[in-house]
C-alpha positions in Angstrom: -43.2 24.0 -64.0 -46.4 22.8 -65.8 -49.9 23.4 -64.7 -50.2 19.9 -63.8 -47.0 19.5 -61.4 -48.7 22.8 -59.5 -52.2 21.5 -59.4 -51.1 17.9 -58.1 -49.0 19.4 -55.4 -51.7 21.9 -54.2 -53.9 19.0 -53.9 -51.5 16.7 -51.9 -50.2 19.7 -50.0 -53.8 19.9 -48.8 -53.9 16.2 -48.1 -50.5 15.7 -46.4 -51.7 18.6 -44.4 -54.9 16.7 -43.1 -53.2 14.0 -42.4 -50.7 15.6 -40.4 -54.4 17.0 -38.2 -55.5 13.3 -38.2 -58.2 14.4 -40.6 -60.6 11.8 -42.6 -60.2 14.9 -45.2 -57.0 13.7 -46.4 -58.2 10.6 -48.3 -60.9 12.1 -50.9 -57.9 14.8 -51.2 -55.0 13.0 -52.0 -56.9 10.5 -54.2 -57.1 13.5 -56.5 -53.7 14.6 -56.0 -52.2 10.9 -56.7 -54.4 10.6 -59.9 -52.7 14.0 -61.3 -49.1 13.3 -60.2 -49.7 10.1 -61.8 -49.5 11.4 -65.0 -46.9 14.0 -63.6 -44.3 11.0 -63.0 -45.1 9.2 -66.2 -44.4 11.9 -68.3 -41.1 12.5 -66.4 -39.9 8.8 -66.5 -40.4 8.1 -62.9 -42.4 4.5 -63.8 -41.8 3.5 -59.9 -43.9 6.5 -59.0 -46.7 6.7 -61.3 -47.0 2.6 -60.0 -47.2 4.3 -56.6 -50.0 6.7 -56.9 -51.9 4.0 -59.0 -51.5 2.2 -55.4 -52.5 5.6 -53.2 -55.6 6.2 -55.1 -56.7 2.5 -54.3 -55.3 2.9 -50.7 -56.6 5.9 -49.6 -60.5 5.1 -50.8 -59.9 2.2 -48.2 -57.7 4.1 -45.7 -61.0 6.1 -45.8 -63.3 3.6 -45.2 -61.1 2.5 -42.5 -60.7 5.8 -40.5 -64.4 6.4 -40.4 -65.1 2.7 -39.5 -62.5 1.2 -38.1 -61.9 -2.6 -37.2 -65.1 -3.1 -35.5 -66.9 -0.4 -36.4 -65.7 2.1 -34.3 -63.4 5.3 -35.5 -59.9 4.1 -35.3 -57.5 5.7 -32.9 -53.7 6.5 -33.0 -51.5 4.0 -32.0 -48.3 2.4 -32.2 -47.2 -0.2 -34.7 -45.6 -3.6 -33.4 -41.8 -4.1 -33.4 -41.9 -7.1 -35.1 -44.1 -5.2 -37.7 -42.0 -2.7 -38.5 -38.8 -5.0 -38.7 -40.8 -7.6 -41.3 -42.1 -4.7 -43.2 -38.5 -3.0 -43.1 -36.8 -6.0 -44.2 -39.6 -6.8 -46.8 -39.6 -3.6 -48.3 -35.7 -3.9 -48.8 -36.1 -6.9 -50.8 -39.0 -5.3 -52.8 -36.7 -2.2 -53.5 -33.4 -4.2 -55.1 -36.4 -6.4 -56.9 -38.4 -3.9 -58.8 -35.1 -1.8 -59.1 -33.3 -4.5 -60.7 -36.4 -4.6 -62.9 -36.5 -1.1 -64.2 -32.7 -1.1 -64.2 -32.9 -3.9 -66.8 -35.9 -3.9 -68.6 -37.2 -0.3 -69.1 -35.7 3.6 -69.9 -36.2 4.2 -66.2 -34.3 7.3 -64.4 -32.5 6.1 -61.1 -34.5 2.8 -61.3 -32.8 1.8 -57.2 -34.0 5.8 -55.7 -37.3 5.3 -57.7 -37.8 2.2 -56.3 -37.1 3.2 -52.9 -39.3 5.7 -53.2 -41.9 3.7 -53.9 -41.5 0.7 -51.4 -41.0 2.7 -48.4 -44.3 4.8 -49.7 -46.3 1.8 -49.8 -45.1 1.0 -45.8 -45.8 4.5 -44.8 -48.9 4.4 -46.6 -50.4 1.1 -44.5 -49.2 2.5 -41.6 -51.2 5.7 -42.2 -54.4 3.9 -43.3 -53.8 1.8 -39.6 -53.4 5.5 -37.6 -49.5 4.2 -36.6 -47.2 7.0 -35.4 -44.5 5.1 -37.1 -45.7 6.6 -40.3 -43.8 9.5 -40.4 -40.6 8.3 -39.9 -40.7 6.2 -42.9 -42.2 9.4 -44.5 -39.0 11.1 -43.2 -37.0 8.7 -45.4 -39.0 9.0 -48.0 -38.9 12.2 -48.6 -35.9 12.8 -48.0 -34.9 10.6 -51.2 -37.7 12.0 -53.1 -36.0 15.9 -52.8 -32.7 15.4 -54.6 -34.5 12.8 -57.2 -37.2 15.0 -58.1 -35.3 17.9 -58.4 -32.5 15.9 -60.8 -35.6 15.6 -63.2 -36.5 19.4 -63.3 -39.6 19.1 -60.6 -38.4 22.1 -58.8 -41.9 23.0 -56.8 -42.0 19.1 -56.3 -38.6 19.1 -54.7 -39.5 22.3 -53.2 -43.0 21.1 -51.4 -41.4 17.5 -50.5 -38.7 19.6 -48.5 -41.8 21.2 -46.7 -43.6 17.8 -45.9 -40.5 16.7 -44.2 -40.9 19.3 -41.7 -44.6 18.4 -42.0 -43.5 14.7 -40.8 -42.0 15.6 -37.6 -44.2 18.3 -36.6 -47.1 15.9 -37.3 -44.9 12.9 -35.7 -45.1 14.9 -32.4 -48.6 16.2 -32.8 -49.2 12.5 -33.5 -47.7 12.2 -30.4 -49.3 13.6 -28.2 -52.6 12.6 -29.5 -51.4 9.1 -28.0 -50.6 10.6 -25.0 -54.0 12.3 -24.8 -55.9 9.0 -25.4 -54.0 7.0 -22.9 -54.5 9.7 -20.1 -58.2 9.5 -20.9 -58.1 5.8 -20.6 -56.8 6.1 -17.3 -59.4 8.5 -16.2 -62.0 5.9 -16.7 -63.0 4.0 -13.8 
């Protein structure tokens, strides 16, 4: 365990933590986080990943800007995503994961090329879906992480394996807190006159 793998999983700790409180705090934290586990993954092999958190540093400057503004302007609320959504972005990430698996499988020193690519593509869904305030989020952070746990810890990122066990409990608690944020906004909308 390195100085780095500890300080980039303080930092996202803090930031999946925010997130889970529907917090504009998580953003400015887990750009930091990203940038340091970044490096992490690369110099563990994981090239799916450190394209990932290239991708969450860009993300989560505009999943920022988008929970404090909003569409029009206005602070965005939680919400559902579409059906339809989810299935296109389900059956689009499944075609991205076999295509930049089959890339690192073939063309670079990558360790489980298909699980790191996984990784990554579900991620990237969970991520939008987070930046749009969709409950839906955590269940593809559910998967994720529930793939990240045994990879990670294959590689010798034991207190990564160890915190991504911990933010799977932190997906469901926050899918329900989540939940009943929903439930609060809709009760007030039927309040109004």
């Amino acid at each position: 365990m390195s100085v780095l793998e500890i300080a980039a999983n303080a930092l996202i700790t803090v930031s999946i933590l925010f997130a889970g409180r529907n917090s504009v705090h998580t953003w400015w934290t887990g750009i930091i986080g990203c940038a340091l586990f970044g490096v992490l993954f690369y110099q563990a092999r994981l090239y799916a990943d450190v394209t990932l958190q290239i991708f969450f540093v860009g993300t989560s400057a505009l999943g920022w800007y988008h929970w404090v503004r909003g569409s029009n302007g206005d602070t965005l609320s939680t919400s559902h995503a579409s059906r339809r959504g989810l299935v296109w972005a389900s059956a689009t990430g499944l075609v991205a994961l076999f295509g930049y698996g089959f890339i690192l499988y073939h063309y670079s020193n990558a360790y489980a090329p298909f699980l790191d690519s996984a990784i990554l593509v579900f991620s990237v869904i969970a991520q939008l879906l987070l930046m749009q305030r969709k409950i839906e989020t955590w269940w593809f952070w559910l998967g994720v992480n529930t793939i990240a746990v045994p990879l990670y810890l294959s590689r010798g990122l034991y207190l990564t394996s160890a915190l991504y066990t911990a933010y799977w409990v932190n997906a469901v608690i926050s899918s329900q807190r989540w939940r009943r944020d929903i439930a609060g906004l809709a009760a007030e909308r039927e309040a109004l006159p």
